[in-house]
N, C-alpha and C positions, 0 to 999 in steps of 0.2 A: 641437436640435429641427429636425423636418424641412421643409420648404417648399412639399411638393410638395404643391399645393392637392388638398382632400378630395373623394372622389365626388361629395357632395354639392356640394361649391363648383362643381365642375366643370357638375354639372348646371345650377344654379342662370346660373350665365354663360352657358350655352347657353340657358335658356332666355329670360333679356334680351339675347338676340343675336335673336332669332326673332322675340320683343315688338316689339323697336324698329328692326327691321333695315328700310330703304328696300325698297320691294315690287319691287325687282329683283337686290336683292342676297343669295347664297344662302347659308343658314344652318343652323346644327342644329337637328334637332327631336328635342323630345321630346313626350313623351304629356302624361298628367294632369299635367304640368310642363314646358312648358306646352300643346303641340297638345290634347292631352284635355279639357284645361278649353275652352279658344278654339273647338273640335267641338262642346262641351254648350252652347256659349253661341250658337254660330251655329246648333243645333237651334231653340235655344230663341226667337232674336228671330225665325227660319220663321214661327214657331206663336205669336207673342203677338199681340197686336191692334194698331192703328197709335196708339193714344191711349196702352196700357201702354210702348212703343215712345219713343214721343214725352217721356213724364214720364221715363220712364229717362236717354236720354241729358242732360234736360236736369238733373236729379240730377249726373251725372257730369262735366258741365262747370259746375257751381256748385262742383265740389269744390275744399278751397283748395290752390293753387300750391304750399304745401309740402307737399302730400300724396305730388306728382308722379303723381297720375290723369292729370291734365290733359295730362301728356307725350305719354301713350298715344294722345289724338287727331291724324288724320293732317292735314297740311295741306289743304285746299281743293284739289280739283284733282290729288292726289296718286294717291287710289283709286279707284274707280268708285262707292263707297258710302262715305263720310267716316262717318254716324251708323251703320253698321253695324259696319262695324270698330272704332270707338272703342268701341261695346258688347261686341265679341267679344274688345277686346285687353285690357279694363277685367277680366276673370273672371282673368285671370293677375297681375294685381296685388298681390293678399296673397303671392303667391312673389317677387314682384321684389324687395318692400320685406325681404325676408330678406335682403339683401346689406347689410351694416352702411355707412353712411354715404349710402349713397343717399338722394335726398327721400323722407320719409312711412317710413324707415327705424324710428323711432320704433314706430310703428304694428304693429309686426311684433309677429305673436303665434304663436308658435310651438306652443302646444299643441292652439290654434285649429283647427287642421286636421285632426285623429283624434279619433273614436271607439271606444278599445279595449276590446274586451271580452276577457276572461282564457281561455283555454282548455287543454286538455291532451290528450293521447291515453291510452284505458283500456288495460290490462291486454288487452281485447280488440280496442286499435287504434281504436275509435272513441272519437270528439269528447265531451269531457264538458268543464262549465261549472268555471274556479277559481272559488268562490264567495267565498274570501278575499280577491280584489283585484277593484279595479273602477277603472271612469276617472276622471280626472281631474275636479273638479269644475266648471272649465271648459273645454268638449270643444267638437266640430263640432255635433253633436244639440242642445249646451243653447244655442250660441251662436245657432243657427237659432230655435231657439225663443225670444229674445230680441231678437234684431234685424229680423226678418218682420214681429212685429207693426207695429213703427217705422219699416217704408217709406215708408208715405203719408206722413209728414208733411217737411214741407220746415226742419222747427226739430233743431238738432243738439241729441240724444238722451244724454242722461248712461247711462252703460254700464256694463259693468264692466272697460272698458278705458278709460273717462273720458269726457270728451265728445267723442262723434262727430258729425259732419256728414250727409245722407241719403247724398251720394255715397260714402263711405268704409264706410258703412253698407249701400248697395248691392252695392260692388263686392266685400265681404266674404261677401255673398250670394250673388250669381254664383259665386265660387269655392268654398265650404265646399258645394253644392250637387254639385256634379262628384265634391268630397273623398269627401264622404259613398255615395259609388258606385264609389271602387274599392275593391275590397273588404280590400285589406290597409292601408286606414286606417277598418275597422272592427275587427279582429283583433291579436290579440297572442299566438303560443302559446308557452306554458310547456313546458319540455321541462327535464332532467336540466344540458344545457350553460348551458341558459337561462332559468333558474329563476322571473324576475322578469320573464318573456315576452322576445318576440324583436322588439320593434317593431316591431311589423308587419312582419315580414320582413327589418326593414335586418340582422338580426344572424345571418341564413341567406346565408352565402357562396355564389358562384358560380365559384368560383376565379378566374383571371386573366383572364376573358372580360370583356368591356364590355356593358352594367354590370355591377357585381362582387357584386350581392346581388338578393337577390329581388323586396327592396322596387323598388328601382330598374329592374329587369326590367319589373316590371308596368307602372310610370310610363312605361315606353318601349315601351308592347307596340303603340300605334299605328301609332309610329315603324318600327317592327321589321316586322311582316305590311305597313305599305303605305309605302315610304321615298319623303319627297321629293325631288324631280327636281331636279336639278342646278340648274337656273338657273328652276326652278317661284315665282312669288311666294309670298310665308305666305299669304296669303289663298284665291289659288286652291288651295293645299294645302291648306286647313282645308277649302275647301269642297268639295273632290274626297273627303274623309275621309267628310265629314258624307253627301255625297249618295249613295255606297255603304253607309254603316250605314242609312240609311235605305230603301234600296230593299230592302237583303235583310232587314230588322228588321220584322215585323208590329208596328203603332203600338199602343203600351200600352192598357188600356181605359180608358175617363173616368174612371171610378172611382180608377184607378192613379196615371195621369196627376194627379190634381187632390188626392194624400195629400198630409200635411203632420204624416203618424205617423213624425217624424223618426225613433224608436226604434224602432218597425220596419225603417226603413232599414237602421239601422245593423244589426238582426240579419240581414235579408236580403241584408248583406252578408260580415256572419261566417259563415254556410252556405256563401256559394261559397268564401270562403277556407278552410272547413274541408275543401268537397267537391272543389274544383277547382285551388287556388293550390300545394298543398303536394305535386303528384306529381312532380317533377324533383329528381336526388340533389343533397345539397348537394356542392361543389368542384369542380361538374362546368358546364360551360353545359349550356343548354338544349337540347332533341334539336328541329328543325321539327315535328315531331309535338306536343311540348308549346307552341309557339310559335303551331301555329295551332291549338290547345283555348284558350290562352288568348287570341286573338284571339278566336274564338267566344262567349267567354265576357263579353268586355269590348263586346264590341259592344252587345247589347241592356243592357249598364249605360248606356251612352254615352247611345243614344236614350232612354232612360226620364231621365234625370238630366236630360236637355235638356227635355222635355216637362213635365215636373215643374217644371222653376226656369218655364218659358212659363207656365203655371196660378197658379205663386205670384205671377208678379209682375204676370199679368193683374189677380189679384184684389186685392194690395198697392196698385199704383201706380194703375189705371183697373175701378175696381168698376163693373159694371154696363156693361163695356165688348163683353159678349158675349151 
């Protein structure tokens, strides 16, 4: 048997090198794993209120010591914002605890994170629905819909992952909120090699280019169009990310901004994966031209997912706060 740790481990180490790495020491980044999520969630604390703000962090340091939330906050004195960073580094946490033996390792829910809808290409090349398969009956869409309600209250909430705590119950928010906006964990297509869909992409190769599959592509598309600087902090890299998507991004309408039609989401993000994800051949890397459509592409998912999770937890953790 071979050794040589998988894409995903690789990723996954990269991105608890990024999480926890001292805000001087320079590391890998990735996207929705984790720079993408850490971006949606510094959009988000922008835009929430200082009482939503206030209940959050204190949620996340109630969380208990074996969850290893708690790790994620920075010492006193360390950053220039201690409750902002612990809010922005707390959305990467359902990916940390994927590494078996870590604290709050436990916790790890792997299905947690995608919404797949079934798809295929017609006879005339367009998008048509598998209506034979569907997702899993615990996904991203049903778990939002199930743990949002359960913010406000400070008593840990029996689930259908057992008893949670609000922190842990939070911090599953924060991240399934980001999930639910790249669009190849709303998608799964069915094709001829891959009958029983492609996982979102993990099972469309890129041949020996880094990363090696499409899924992983997208997860890094942040990292890819704007790379961190050498000896850049995570921080100021998340925030040099955030404040470019937002200046070229017109700000979603209220309306937009304040859904919580999680199943819409999830379709309106199978559309871009049907219209936008699947133009680069497979065994091939990517051309800059597909690099920066899907840069273009990912950006107004970023701001919308950030303004989205700000409205939900305005109204979760501090009703009447606006």
């Amino acid at each position: 048997m071979s050794t040589t740790p998988s894409a995903g481990a690789r990723r996954l180490a990269a991105a608890a090198a990024l999480v926890l790495a001292p805000a001087l020491t320079p590391a890998p980044a990735h996207a929705w794993d984790p720079t993408g999520h850490m971006v949606v969630a510094l959009i988000a604390w922008r835009h929430m209120s200082p009482a939503a703000r206030q209940a959050a962090v204190a949620a996340l340091r109630a969380a208990p010591a074996s969850t290893g939330i708690g790790a994620l906050r920075p010492a006193p004195g360390s950053v220039a914002n201690v409750d902002e960073t612990f809010f922005v580094k707390a959305a990467t946490w359902p990916d940390v605890i994927k590494t078996a033996g870590v604290p709050g390792s436990a916790l790890s829910r792997p299905g947690w994170h995608y919404t797949d809808l079934y798809w295929r290409l017609d006879a005339t090349q367009h998008p048509v629905p598998v209506t034979s398969m569907h997702p899993a009956s615990e996904n991203a869409a049903e778990r939002l819909g199930v743990l949002v309600p359960s913010l406000g209250t400070t008593a840990t909430v029996v689930s259908g992952a057992g008893a949670l705590p609000q922190g842990v119950r939070l911090a599953w928010v924060l991240h399934l909120v980001g999930d639910l906006h790249q669009p190849l964990h709303c998608s799964s297509r069915v094709t001829t090699a891959n009958p029983h869909g492609d996982v979102g992409g993990n099972q469309f190769p890129l041949g020996a280019s880094s990363p090696r599959d499409l899924h992983a592509y997208w997860d890094d598309v942040l990292d890819t169009a704007m790379p961190r600087g050498a000896h850049e902090p995570p921080m100021a890299y998340v925030a040099r990310i955030a404040d470019r998507l937002e200046h070229d991004v017109p700000a979603p309408s209220a309306t937009d901004a304040a859904s919580i039609a999680y199943a819409q989401w999830v379709q309106a993000g199978l559309a871009i994966a049907e219209r936008d994800v699947y133009g680069t051949p497979m065994n091939h890397a990517p051309s800059t031209a597909y690099r920066d459509h899907a840069f273009g592409v990912a950006k107004p998912a970023i701001v919308l997912a950030g303004r989205r999770l700000a409205a939900t937890l305005d109204r979760a953790l501090a009703p009447g706060s606006h």
